[in-house]
Backbone as a chain_set.jsonl record, in Angstrom:
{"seq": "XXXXXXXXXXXXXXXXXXXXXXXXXXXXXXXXXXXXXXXXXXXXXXXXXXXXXXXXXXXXXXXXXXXXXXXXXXXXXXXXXXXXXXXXXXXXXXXXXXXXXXXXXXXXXXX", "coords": {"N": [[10.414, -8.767, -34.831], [10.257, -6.502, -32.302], [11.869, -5.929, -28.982], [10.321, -4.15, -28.176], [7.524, -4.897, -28.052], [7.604, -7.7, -27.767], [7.346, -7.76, -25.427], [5.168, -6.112, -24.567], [3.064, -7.539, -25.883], [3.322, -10.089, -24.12], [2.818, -8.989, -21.653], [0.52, -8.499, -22.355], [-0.826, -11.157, -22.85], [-0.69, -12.447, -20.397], [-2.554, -10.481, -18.317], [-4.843, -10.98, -19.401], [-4.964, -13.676, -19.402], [-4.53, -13.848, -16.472], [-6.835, -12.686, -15.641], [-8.916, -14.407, -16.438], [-8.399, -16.426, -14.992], [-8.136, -15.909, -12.465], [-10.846, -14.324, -12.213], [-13.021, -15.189, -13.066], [-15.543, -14.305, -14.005], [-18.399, -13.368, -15.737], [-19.811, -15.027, -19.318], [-19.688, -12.576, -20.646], [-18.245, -11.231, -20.16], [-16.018, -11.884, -19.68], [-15.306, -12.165, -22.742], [-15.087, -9.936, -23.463], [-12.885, -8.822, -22.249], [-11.239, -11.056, -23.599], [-11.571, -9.837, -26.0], [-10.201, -7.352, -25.765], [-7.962, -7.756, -24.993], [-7.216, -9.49, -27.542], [-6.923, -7.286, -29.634], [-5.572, -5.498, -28.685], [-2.944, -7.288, -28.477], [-2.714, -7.404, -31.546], [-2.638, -4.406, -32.525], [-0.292, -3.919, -31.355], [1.327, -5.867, -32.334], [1.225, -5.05, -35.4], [1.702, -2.319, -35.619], [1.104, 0.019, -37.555], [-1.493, -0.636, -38.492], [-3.161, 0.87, -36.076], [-2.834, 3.886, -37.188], [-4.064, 3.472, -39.448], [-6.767, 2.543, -38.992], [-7.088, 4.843, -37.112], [-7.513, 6.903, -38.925], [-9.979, 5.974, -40.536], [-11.914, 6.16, -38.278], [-11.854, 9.084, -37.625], [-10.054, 9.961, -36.562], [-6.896, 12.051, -35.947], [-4.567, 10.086, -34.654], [-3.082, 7.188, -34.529], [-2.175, 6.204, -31.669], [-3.833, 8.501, -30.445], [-6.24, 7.192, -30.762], [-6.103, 4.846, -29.548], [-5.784, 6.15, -26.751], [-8.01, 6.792, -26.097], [-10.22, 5.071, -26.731], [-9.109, 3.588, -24.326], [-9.833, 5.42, -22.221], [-12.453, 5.212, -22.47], [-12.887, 2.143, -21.646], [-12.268, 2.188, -19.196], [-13.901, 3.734, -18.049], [-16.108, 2.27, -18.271], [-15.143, 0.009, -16.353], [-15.054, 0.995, -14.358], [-17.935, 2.089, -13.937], [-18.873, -1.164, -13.637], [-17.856, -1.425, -11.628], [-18.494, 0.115, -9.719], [-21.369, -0.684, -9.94], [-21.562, -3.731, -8.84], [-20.572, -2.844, -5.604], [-22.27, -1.214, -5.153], [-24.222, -3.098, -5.069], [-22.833, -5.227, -3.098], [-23.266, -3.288, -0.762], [-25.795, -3.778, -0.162], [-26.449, -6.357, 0.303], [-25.38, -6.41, 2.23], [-26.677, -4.691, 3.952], [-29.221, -6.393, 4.109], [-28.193, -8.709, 5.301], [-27.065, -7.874, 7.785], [-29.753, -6.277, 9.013], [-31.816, -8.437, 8.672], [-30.3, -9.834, 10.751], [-30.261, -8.305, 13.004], [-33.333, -8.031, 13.54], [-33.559, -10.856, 13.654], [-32.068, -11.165, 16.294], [-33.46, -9.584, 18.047], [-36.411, -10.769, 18.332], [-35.116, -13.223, 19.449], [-34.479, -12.242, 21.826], [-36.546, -10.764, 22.683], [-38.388, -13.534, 22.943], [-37.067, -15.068, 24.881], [-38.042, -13.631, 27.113]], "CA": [[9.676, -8.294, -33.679], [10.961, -5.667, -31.488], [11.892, -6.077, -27.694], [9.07, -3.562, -26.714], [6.565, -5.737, -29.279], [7.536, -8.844, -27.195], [7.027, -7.617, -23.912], [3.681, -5.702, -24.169], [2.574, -9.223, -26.266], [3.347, -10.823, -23.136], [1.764, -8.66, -20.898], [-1.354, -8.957, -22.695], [-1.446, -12.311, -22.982], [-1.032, -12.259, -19.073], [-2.866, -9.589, -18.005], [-6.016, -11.525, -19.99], [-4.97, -15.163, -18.276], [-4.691, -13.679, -15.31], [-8.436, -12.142, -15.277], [-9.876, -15.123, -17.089], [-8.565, -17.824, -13.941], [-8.353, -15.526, -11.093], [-11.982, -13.648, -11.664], [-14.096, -16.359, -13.721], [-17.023, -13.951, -14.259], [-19.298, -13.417, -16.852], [-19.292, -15.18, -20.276], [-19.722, -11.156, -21.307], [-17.058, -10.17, -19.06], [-14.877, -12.659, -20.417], [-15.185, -12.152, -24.113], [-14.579, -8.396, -23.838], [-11.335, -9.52, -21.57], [-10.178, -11.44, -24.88], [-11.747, -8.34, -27.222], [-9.488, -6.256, -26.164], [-6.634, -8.327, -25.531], [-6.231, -9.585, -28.69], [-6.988, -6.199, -30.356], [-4.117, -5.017, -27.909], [-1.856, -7.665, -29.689], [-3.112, -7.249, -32.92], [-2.071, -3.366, -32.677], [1.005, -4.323, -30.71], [2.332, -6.688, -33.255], [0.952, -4.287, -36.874], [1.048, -0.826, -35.089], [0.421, 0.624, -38.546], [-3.067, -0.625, -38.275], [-3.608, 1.741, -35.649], [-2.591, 4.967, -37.968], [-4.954, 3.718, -40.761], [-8.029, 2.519, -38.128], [-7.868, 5.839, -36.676], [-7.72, 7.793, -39.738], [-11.039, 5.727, -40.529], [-12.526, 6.325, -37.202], [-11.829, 10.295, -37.951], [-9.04, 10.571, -35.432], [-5.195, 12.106, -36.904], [-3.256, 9.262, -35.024], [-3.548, 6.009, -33.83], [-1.979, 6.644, -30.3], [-5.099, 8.954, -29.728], [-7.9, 6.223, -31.102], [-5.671, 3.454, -28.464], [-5.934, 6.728, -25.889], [-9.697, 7.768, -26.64], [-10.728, 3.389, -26.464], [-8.502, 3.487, -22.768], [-10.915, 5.816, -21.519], [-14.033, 4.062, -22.574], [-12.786, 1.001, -21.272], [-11.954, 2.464, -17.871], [-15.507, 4.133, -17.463], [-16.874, 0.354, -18.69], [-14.414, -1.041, -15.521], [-15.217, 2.058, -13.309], [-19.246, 1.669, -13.938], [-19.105, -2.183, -13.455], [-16.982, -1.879, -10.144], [-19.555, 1.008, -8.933], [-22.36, -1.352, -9.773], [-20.842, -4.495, -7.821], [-20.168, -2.138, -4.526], [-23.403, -0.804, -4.536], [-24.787, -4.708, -4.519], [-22.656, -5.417, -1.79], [-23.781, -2.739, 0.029], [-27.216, -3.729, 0.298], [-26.672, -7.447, 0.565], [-24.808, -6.332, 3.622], [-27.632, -3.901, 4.736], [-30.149, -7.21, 4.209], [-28.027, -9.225, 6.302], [-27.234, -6.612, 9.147], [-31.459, -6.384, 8.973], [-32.105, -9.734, 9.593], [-29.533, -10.886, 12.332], [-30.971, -7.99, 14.093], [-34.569, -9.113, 13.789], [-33.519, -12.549, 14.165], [-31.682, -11.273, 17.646], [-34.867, -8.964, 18.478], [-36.596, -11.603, 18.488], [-34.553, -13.896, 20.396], [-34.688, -11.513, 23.519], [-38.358, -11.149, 23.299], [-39.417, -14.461, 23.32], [-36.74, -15.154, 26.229], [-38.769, -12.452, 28.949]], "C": [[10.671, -7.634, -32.708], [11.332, -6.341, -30.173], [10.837, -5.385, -26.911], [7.414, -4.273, -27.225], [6.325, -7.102, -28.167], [7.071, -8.718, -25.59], [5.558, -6.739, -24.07], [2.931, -7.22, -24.651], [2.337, -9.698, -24.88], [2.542, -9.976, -22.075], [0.445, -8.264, -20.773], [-1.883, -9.83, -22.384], [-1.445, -12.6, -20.998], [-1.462, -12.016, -18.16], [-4.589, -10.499, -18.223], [-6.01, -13.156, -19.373], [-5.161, -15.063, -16.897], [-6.411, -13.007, -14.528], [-8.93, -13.278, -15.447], [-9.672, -16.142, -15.791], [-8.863, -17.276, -13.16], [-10.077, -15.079, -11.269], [-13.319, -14.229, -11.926], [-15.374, -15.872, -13.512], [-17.847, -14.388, -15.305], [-18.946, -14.377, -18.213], [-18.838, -14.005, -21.065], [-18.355, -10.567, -20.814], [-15.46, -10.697, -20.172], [-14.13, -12.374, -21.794], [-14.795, -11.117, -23.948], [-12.885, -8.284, -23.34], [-10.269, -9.575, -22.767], [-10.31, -10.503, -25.634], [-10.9, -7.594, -27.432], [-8.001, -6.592, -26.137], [-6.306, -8.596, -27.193], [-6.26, -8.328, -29.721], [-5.436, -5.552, -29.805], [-3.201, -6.007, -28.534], [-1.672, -7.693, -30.579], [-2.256, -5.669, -32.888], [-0.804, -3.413, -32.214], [2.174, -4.64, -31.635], [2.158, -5.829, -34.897], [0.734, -2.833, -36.03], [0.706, 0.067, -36.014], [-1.165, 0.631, -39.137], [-3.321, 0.839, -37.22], [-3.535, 3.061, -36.168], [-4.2, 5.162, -38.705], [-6.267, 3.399, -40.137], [-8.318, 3.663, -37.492], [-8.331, 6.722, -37.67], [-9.574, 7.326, -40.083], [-12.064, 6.343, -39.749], [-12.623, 8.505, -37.037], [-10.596, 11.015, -37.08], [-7.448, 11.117, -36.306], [-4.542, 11.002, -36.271], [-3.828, 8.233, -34.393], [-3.256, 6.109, -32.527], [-3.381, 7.286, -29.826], [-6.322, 8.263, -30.203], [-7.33, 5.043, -29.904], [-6.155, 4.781, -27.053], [-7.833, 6.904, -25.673], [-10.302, 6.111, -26.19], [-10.317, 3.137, -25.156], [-9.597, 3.859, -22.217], [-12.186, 5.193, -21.669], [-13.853, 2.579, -21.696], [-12.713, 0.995, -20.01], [-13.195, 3.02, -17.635], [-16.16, 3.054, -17.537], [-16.191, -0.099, -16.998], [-15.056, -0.015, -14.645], [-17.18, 1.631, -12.951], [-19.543, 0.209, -13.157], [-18.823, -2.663, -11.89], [-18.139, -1.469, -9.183], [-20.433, -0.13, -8.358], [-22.901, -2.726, -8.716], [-20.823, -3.915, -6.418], [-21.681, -1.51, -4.301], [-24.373, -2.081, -4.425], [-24.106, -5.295, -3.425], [-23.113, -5.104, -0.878], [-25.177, -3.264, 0.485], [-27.754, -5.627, 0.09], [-26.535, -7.506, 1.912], [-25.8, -5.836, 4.509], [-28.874, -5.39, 4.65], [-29.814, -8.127, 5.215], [-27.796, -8.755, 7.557], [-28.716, -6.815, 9.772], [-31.852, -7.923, 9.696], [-31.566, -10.477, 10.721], [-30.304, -9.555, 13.241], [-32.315, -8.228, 14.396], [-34.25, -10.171, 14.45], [-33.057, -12.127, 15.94], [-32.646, -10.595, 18.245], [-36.122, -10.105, 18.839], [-36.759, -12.829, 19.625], [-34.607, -13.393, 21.454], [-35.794, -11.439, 23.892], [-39.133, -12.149, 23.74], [-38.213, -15.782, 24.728], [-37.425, -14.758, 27.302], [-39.427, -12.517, 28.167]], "O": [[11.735, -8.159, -32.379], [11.08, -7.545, -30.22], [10.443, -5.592, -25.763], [6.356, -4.023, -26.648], [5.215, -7.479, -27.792], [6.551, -9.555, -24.852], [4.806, -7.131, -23.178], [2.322, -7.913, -23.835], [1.179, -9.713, -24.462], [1.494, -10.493, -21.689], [-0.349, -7.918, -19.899], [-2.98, -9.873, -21.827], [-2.503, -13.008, -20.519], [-1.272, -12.657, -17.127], [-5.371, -10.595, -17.278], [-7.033, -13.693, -18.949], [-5.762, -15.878, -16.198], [-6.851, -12.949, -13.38], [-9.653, -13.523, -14.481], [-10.696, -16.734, -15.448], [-9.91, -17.671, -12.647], [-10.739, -15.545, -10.342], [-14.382, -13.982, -11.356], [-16.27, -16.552, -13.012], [-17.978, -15.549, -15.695], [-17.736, -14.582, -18.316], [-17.951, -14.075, -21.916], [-17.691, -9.594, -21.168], [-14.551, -10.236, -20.863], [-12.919, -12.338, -22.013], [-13.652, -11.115, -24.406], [-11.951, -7.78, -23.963], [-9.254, -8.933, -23.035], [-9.267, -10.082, -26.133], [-10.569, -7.101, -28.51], [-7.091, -6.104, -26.808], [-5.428, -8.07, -27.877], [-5.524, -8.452, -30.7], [-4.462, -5.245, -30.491], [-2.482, -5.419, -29.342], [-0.53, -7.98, -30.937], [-1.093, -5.772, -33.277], [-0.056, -2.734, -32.919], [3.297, -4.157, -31.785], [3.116, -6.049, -35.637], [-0.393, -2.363, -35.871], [0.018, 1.007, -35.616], [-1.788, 1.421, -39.845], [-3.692, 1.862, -37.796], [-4.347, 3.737, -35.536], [-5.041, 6.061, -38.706], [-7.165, 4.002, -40.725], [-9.491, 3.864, -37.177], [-9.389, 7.326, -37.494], [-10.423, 8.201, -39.911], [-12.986, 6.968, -40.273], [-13.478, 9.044, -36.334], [-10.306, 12.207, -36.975], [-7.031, 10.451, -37.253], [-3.718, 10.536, -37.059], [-4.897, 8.295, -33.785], [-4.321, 6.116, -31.911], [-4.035, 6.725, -28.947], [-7.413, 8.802, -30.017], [-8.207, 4.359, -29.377], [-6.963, 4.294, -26.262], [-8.432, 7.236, -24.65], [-10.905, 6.107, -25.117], [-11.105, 2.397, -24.568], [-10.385, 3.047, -21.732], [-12.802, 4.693, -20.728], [-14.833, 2.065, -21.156], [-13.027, -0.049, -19.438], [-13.624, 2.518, -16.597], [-16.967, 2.902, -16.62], [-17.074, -0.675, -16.364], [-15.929, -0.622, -14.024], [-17.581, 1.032, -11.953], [-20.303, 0.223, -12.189], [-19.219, -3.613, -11.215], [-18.648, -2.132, -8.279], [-20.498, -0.547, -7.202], [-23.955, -2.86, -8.095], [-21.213, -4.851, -5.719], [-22.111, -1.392, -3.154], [-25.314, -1.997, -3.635], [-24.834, -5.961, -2.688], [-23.487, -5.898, -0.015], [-25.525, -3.049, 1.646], [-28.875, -6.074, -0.151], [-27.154, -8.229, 2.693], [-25.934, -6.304, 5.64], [-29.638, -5.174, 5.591], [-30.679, -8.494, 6.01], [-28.399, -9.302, 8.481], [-28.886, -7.405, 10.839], [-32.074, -8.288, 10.85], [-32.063, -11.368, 11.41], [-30.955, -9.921, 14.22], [-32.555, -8.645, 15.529], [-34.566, -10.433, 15.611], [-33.659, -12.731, 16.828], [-32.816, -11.1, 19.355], [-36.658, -9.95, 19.936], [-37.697, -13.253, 20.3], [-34.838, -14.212, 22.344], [-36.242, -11.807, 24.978], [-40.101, -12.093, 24.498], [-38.537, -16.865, 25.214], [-37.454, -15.408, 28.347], [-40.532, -11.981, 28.245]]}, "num_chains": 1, "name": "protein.A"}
């Protein structure tokens, strides 16, 4: 095993511990977490898999089937973040809503 073998290893396996304690979402979230980690050490540690999985997949090299799966995975993280941020938003706009009622309210049935 190489020196650059041992260190991406490790910052898989890190990268995937560090989501799974710090963000403790989904069971879905999770599994795809490990999916791609260990696929990422799996190609890491046999990078000649990736040659002969892309040739499968119709691609000439493995570098561009690991590049081509990046992007998918980043529109998957990009989508999911969106989706999250636009539920904030309008938990925020529900509570905004009601403290002002609730303080509308409160002044009216003062006077």
């Amino acid at each position: 095993m190489t020196i650059i073998q041992v260190a991406l290893t490790a910052g898989l396996v890190f990268i995937g511990l560090y989501m799974y304690v710090r963000l403790r979402s989904s069971i879905v979230d999770i599994l795809l977490i490990f999916l791609f980690m260990a696929g990422g050490i799996f190609l890491v540690l046999f990078p000649d898999y990736s040659n002969k999985l892309a040739h499968w997949f119709g691609v000439t090299r493995g570098a561009d089937l690991i590049f081509y799966l990046s992007i998918l995975f980043f529109l998957f993280l990009i989508l999911k973040l969106y989706s999250r941020i636009r539920r904030l938003e309008q938990q925020l706009t529900e509570i905004v809503r009601e403290k002002s009622i609730a303080e509308a309210e409160e002044k009216f049935t003062k006077n």
